[in-house]
C-alpha positions as CSV (number, residue, x, y, z in Angstrom):
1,X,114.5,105.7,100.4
2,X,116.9,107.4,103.2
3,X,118.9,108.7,100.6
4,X,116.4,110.2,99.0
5,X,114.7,111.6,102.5
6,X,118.4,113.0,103.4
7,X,118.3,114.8,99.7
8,X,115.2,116.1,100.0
9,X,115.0,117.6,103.7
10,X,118.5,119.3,102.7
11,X,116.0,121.3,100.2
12,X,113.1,121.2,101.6
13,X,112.2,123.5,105.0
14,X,108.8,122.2,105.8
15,X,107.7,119.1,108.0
16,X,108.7,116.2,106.1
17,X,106.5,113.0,106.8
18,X,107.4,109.5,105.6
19,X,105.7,106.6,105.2
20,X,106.0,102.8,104.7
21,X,107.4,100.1,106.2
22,X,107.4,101.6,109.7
23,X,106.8,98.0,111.6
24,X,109.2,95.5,112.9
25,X,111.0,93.1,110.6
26,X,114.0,91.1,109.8
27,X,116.6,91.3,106.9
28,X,117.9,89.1,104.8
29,X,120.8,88.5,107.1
30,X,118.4,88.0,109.6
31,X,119.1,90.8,111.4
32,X,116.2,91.8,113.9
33,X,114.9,95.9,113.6
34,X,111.8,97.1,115.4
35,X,109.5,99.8,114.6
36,X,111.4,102.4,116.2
37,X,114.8,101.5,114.4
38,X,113.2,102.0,111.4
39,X,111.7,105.3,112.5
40,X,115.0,106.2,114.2
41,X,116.6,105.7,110.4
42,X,113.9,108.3,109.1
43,X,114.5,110.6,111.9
44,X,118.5,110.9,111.7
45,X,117.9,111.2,107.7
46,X,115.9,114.3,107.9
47,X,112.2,113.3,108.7
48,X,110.3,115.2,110.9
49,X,107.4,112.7,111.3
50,X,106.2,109.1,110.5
51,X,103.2,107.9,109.2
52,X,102.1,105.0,110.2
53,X,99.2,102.6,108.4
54,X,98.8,98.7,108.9
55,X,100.7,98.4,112.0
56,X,98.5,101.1,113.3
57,X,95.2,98.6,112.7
58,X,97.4,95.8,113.7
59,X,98.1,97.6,117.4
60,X,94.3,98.9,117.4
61,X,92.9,95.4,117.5
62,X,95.6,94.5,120.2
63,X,94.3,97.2,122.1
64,X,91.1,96.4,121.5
65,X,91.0,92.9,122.2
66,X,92.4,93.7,125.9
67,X,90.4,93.4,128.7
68,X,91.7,96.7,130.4
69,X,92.0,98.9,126.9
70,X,95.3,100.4,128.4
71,X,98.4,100.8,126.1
72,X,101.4,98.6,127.3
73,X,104.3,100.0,125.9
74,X,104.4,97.2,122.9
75,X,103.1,98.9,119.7
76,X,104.8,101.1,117.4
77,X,103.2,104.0,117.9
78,X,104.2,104.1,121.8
79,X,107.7,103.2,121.7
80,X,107.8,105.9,118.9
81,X,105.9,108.2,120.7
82,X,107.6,107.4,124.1
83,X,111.3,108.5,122.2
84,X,110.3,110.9,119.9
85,X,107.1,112.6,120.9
86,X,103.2,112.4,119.7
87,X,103.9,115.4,117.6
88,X,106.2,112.5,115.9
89,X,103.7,109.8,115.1
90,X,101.0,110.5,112.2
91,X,98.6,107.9,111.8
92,X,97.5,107.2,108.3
93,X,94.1,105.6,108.1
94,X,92.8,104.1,104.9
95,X,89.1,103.0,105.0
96,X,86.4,102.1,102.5
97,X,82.8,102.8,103.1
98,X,80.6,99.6,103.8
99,X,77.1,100.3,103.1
100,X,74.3,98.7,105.8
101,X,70.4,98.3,105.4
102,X,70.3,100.3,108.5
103,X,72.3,101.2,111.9
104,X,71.6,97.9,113.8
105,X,73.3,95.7,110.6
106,X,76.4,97.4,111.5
107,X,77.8,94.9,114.3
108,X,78.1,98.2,116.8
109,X,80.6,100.3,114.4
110,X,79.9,103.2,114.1
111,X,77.2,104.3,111.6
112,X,76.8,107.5,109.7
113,X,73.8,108.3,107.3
114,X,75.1,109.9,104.7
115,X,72.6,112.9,102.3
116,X,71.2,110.4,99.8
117,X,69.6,108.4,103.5
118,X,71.9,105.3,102.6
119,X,73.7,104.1,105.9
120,X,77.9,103.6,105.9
121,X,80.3,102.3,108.3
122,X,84.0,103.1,107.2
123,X,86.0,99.6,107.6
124,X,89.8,100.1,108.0
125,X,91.8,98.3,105.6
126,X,95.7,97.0,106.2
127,X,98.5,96.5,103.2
128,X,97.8,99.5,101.1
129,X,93.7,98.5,101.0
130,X,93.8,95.4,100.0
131,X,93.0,93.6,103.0
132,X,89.6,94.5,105.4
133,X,89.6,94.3,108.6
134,X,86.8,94.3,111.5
135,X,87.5,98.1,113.1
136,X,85.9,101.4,112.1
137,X,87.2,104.4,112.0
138,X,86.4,105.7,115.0
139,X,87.9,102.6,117.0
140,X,90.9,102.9,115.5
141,X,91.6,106.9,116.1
142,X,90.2,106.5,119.7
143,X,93.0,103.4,120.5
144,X,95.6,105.3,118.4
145,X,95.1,108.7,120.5
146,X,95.7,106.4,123.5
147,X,98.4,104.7,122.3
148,X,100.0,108.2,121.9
149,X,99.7,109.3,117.7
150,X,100.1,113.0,117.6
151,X,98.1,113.2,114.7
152,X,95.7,111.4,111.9
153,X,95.9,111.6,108.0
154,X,92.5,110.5,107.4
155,X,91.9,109.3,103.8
156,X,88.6,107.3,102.5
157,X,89.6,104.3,99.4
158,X,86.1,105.2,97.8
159,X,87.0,108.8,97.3
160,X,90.5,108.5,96.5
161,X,91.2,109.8,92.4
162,X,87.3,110.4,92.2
163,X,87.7,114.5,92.1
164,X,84.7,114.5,94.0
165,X,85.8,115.9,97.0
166,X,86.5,115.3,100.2
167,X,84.7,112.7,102.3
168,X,82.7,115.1,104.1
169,X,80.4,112.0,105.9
170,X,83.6,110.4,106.9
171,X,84.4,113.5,109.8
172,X,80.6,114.2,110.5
């Protein structure tokens, strides 16, 4: 993948973004490399921005869980942030639309009602979609804006490859 992002940004003269296994992790060696090695890598090879996904819902529900709500320094997106500036961090966020009887089934997320009257709370999902997890939207760009993300790519599973459109009730 580097090689390919060093390639490309030597013919390319827009932002470049990259995504994907932008989290801590160890090697095969067993070699330890945060978050912001890995972004570090990306950056030196030509990238102008990372996006970051299920470590973003991961640091959410850190946040969230704390009494105090106040970033600590810990997540990716701050140490990222902290080095290489908001502008630096995009947050990609991949939710599915979880459709309630009405506003009060929704557990306190929060609720839109979309055209047709139906009722939909949009439940972020970690590892590409596969895996649901208890934070809506809005929870998860409010603790990434205070973690320090610079931006969000905002994407809905349901719509995705439909050719419907965009997701208007998702940003209403």
């Amino acid at each position: 993948m580097v090689e390919l992002l060093q390639e490309v940004s030597k013919r390319v003269f827009v932002p470049l973004c990259i995504g994907g296994g932008i989290r801590d992790y160890v090697d095969a060696n067993g070699t330890k490399y945060s978050a912001l090695d890995v972004a570090g890598l990306y950056f030196r090879s030509g990238a102008d921005k990372v996006s970051i996904g299920s470590d973003a819902v991961y640091a959410t529900e850190t946040y969230l869980n704390k009494n105090n709500k106040k970033p600590d320094g810990t997540s990716s997106i701050e140490q990222i942030s902290r080095v290489y500036g908001a502008q630096a961090v995009v947050v990609s966020v991949d939710p599915k639309r979880v459709v309630v009887a009405a506003p009060e089934d929704a557990n306190g997320h929060a609720v839109v009602q979309r055209k047709d009257g139906s009722y939909v709370w949009y439940q972020c999902t970690v590892k590409g979609g596969r895996e649901a997890r208890d934070i809506d939207v809005v929870q998860l760009v409010q603790a990434c804006e205070a973690l320090g993300a610079g931006e969000i790519l905002l994407n809905c599973m349901d719509a995705d490859g439909s050719k419907a459109g965009f997701e208007l009730d998702l940003i209403r």
